[in-house]
C-alpha positions in Angstrom: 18.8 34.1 4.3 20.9 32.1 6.7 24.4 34.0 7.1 27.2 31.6 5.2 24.4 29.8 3.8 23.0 30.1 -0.4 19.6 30.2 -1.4 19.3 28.8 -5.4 17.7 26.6 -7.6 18.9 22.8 -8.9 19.2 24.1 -12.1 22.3 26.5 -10.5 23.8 23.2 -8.5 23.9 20.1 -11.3 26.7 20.0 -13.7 25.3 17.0 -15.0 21.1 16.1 -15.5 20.7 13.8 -18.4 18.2 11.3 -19.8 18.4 7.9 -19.6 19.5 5.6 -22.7 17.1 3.6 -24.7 17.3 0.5 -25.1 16.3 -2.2 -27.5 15.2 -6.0 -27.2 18.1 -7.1 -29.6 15.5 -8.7 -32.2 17.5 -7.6 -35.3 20.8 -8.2 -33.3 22.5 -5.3 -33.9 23.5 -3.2 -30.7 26.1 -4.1 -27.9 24.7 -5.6 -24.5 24.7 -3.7 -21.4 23.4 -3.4 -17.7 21.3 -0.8 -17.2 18.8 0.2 -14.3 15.1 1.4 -15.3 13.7 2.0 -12.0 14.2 3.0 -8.4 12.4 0.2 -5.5 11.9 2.0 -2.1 15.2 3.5 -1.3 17.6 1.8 -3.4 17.8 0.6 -7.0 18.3 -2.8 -9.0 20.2 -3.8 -12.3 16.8 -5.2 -13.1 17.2 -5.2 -17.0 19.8 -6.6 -19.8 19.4 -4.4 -23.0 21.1 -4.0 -26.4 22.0 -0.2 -27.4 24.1 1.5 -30.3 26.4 3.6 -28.3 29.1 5.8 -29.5 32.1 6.2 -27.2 30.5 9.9 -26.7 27.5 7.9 -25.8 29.1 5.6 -23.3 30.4 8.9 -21.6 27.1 10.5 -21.5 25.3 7.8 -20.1 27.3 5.4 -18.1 26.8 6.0 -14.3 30.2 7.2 -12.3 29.9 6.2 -8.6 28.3 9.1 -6.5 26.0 9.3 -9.3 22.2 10.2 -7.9 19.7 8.6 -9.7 15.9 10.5 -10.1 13.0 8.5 -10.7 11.0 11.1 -13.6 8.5 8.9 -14.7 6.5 6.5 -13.1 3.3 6.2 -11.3 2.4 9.9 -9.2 3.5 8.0 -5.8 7.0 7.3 -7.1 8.1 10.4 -9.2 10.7 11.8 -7.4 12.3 8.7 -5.6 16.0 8.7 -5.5 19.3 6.7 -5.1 22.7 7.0 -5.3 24.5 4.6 -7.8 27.8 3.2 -5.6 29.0 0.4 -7.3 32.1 0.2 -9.5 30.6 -1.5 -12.7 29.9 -0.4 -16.2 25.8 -0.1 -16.2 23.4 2.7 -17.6 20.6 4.3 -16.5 17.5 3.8 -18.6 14.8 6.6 -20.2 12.7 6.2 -16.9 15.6 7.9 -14.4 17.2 11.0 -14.9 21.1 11.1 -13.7 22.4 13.7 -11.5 25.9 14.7 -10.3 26.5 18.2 -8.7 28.7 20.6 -8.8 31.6 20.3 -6.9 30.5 23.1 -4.2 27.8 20.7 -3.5 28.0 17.8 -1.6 26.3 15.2 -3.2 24.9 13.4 0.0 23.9 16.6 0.7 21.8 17.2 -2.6 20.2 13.1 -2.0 19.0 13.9 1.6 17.7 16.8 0.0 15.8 15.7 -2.7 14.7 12.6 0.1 13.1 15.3 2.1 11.1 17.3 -0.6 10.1 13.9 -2.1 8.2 12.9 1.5 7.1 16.6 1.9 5.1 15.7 -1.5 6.4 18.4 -3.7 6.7 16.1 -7.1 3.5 14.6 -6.3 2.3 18.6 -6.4 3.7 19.6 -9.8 4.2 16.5 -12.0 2.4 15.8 -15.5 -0.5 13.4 -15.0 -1.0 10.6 -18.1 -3.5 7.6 -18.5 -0.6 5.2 -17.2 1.9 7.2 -15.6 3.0 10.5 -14.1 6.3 12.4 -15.2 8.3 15.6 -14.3 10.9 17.3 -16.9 13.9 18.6 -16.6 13.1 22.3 -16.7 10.6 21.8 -13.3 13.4 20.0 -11.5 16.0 22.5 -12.4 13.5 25.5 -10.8 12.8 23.8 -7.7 14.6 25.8 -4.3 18.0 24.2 -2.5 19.7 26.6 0.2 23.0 25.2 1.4 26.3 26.5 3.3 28.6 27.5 1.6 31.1 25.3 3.1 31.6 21.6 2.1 32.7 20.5 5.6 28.9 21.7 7.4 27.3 20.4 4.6 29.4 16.9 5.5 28.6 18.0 9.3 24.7 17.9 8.6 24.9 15.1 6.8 26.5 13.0 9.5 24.1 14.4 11.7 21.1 13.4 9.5 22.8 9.7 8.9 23.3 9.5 13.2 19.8 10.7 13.5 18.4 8.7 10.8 20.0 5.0 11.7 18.8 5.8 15.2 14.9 6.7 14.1 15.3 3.3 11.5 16.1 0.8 14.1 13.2 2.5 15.9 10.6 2.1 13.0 12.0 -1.4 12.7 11.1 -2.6 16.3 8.0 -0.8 15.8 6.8 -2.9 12.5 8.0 -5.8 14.4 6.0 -5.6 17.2 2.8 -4.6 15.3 3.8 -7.9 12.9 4.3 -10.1 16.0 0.7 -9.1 17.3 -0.8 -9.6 14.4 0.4 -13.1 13.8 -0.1 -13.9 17.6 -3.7 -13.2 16.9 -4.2 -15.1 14.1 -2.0 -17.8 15.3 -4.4 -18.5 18.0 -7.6 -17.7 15.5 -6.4 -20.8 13.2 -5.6 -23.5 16.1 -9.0 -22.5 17.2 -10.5 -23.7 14.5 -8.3 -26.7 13.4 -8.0 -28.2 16.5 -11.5 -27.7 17.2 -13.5 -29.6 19.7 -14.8 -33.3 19.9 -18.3 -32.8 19.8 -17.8 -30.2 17.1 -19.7 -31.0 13.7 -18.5 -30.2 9.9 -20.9 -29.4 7.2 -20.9 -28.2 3.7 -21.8 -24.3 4.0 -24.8 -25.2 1.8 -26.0 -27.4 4.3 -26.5 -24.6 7.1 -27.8 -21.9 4.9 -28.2 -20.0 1.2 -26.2 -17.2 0.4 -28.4 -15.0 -1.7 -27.1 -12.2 -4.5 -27.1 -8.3 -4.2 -29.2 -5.9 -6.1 -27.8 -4.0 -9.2 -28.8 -0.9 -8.1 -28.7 1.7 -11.1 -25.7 3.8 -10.9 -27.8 7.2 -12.0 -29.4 7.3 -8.9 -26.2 7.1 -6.6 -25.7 10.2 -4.3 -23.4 12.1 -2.4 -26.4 11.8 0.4 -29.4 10.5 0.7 -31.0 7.9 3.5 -29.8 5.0 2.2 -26.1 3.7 1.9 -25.8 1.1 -1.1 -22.6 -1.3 0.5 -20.0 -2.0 -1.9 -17.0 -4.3 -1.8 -15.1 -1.3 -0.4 -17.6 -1.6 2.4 -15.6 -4.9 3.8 -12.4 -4.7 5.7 -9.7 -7.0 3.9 -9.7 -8.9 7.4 -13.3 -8.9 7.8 -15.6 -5.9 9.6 -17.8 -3.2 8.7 -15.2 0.0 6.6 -17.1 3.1 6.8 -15.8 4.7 3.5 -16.4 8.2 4.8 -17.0 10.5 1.6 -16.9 7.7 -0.9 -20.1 5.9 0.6 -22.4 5.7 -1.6 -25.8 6.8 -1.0 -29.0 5.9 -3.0 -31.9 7.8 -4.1 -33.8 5.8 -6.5 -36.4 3.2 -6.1 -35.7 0.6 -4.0 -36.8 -3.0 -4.5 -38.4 -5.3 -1.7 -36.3 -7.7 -0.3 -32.9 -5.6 -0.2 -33.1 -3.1 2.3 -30.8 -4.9 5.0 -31.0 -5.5 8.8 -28.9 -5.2 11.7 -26.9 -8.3 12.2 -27.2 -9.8 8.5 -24.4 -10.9 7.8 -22.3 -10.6 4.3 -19.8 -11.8 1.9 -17.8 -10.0 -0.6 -17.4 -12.2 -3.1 -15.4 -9.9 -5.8 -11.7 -9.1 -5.4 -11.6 -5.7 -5.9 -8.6 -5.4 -3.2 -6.1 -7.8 -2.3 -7.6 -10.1 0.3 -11.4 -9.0 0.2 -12.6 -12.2 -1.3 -14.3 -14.1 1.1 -14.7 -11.3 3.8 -17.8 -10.7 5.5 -19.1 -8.1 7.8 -22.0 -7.7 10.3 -24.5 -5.2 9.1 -24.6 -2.9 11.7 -27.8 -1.2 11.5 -31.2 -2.1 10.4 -33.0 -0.1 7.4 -30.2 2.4 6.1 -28.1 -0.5 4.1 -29.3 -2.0 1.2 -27.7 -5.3 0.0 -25.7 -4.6 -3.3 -24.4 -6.9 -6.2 -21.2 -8.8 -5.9 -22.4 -9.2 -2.1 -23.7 -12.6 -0.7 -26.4 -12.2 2.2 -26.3 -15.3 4.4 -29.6 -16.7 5.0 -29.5 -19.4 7.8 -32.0 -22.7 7.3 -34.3 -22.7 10.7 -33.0 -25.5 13.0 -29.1 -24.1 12.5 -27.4 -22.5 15.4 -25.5 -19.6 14.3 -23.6 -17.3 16.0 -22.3 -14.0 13.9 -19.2 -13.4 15.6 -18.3 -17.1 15.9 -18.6 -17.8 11.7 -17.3 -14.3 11.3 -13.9 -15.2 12.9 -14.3 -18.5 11.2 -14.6 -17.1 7.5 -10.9 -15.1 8.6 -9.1 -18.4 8.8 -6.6 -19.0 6.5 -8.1 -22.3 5.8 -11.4 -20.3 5.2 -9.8 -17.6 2.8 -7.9 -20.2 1.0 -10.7 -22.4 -0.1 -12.9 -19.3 -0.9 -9.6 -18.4 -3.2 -9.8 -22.1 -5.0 -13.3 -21.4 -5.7 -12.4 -17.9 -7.7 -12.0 -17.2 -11.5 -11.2 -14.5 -13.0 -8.2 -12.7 -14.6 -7.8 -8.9 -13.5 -10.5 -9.4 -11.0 -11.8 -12.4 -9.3 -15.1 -13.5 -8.6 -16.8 -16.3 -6.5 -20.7 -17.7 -6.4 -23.1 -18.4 -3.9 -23.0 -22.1 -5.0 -19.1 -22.4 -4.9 -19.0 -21.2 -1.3 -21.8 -23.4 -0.5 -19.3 -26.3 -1.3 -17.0 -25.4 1.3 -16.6 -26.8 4.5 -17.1 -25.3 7.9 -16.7 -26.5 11.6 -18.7 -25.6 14.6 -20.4 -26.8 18.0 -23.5 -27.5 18.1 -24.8 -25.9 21.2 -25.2 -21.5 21.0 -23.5 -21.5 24.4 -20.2 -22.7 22.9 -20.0 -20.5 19.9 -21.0 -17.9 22.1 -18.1 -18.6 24.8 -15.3 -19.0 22.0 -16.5 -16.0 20.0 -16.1 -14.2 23.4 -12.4 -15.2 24.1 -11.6 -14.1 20.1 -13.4 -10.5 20.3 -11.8 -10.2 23.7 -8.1 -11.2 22.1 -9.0 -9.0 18.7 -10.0 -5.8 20.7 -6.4 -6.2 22.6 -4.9 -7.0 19.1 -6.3 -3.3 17.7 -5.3 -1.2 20.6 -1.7 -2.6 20.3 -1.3 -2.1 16.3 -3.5 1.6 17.5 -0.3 2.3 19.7 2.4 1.1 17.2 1.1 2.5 14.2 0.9 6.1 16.2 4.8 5.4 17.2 5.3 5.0 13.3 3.8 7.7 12.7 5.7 9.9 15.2 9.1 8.5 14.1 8.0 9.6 10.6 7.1 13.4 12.0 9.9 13.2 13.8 12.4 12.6 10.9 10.9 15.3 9.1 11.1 17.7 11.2 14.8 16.9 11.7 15.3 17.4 7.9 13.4 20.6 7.8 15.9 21.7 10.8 18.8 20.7 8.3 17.5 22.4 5.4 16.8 25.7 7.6 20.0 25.8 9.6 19.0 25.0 12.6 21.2 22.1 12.8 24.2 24.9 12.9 27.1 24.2 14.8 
């Protein structure tokens, strides 16, 4: 153990970890009216919910929040256990049964305890012990007071590292900020140019109904008992569709097939595909080019395009085509569907597209896109690794704090 420094557990550090209060929709109208916050968004919280509550004026001690207060999300979904925020404004509100309140004692700094509780929720350490329902995932009381803290003794370096961490932290933000920026501005850029493309199209460029050009032909519903962990056929799913378009190889969720295999759905290289399910936000309507002939079978929920003879079609030209907003947008107009939504071969046939007639023009256009799309990928490659650092970066700078090597 660091000299000056304690090693101990939460449980040793909180003089106050309490549940939340429970409130009531008022439908009998009994019960006073308060502000209370049920859950924790990102970094920071909202007063997102009026309730009505009996509450004694023991009660209103117990659970009314007192600024300084650090708020601990203990039951949500297995991503968001363990979130925190400290509760800084001077109002009368609650916290509700979903956040646990906590206040240290007074030889802990309490923005020393939030940066700490910040770090071990990133390092994944609620994620590792938390109680797993059918809706939800929760931690108690008795698992948060047993997890480690180690802190100096004295209050002013605790205040020192934390104005350390804040310096450190605002600096590394601004960073991440220009980063997301960037990668945002060359995405838009990219499709900016993708949609004048093909709204200001050409004057000798013709529009048809899809159905016109060719027929889009169902999947196979290939018998679940016969899908593999390996095999030497891959059955494509809707997960097999990048949200923007493209081949996703799902690594060790492909599904491979291992049953008998009907004529007519074993798929070529350079077919070309549409997902017409939802399953993710932003799949409907995507299509990819099958990259390789006789290992891919064509799967239900998946529309095979099937180009009529005297058509000139070029992949990558309808490919970027189908990922204009105008595309996507009438594909969405065409869906039904509640929880998940679902197209038809004979809605998308109804849609119009845009095109010249001549190969050699499709061709040339396509070109310039793929050419602009590769650039596009190696600059969100390089900003999406400078995320990534500036996320390694901060935590290693909070397990320097935590370790005291951030010691004056």
């Amino acid at each position: 153990m660091i000299e000056g420094w304690d090693l101990v557990t939460l449980g040793d550090v909180l003089d106050v970890l309490t549940n939340g209060v429970n409130c009531k929709q008022n439908k009998s109208g009994c019960g006073q009216k308060i502000s209370r916050i049920e859950s924790i968004a990102s970094a920071s919280f909202d007063i997102n919910r009026v309730g009505y509550a009996e509450l004694t004026e023991q009660k209103k001690t117990k659970y009314r929040l007192q600024q300084g207060d650090i708020l601990f999300s203990h039951i949500n979904s297995a991503i968001h256990v363990g979130k925190t925020a400290v509760f800084d404004l001077d109002e009368e509100v609650y916290h509700g049964v979903n956040l646990l309140k906590m206040r240290p004692k007074s030889n802990l700094v309490s923005a020393y305890l939030e940066l700490y509780l910040k770090y071990i929720f990133e390092q994944g350490y609620w994620r590792n012990i938390c109680k797993q329902s059918v809706n939800q995932a929760s931690v108690n009381q008795q698992d948060i007071k047993l997890v480690p803290i180690s802190f100096p003794r004295d209050q002013l370096e605790q205040k020192r590292i934390v104005s350390i961490l804040d310096e450190a932290f605002a600096g590394i933000s601004q960073a991440v900020a220009n980063a997301e920026k960037n990668l945002a501005n060359a995405r838009e850029l990219f499709e900016s140019y993708l949609n004048n493309v093909f709204t200001q199209k050409g004057e000798n460029w013709l529009e048809k109904k899809l159905v016109e050009v060719c027929s889009i032909k169902h999947g196979f519903a290939f018998k679940s008992q016969f899908f593999s962990t390996d095999g030497d056929y891959v059955v494509l799913t809707p997960g097999s569709f990048y949200e923007n378009g493209g081949f996703r190889n799902q690594g060790e969720k492909t599904k491979y097939y291992v049953g008998e295999i009907p004529d007519g759905y074993i798929l070529n290289e350079g077919d070309f595909l549409f997902a017409m399910t939802e399953q993710a936000v932003g799949l409907l309507g995507s299509s990819l080019i099958v990259p390789q002939s006789n290992y891919f079978l064509h799967n239900q929920r998946l529309g095979l395009v099937q180009v009529v003879d005297e058509m000139t079609w070029d992949n990558d030209f309808f490919h970027h085509q189908f990922n204009t907003k105008y595309f996507r947008n009438a594909v969405q107009s065409t869906a039904s569907g509640l929880k998940v939504r679902h197209t038809s071969p004979t809605k998308l046939g109804d849609i119009s597209i845009f095109y010249p007639p001549k190969m050699s023009d499709q061709k040339k256009i396509a070109s310039v896109l793929n050419k602009m799309m590769t650039q596009t990928q190696c600059l969100e490659t390089i900003y999406q690794q400078k995320l990534t650092a500036l996320s390694e970066l901060k935590q290693s700078i909070l397990q320097k704090a935590f370790t005291g090597e951030l010691a004056a």
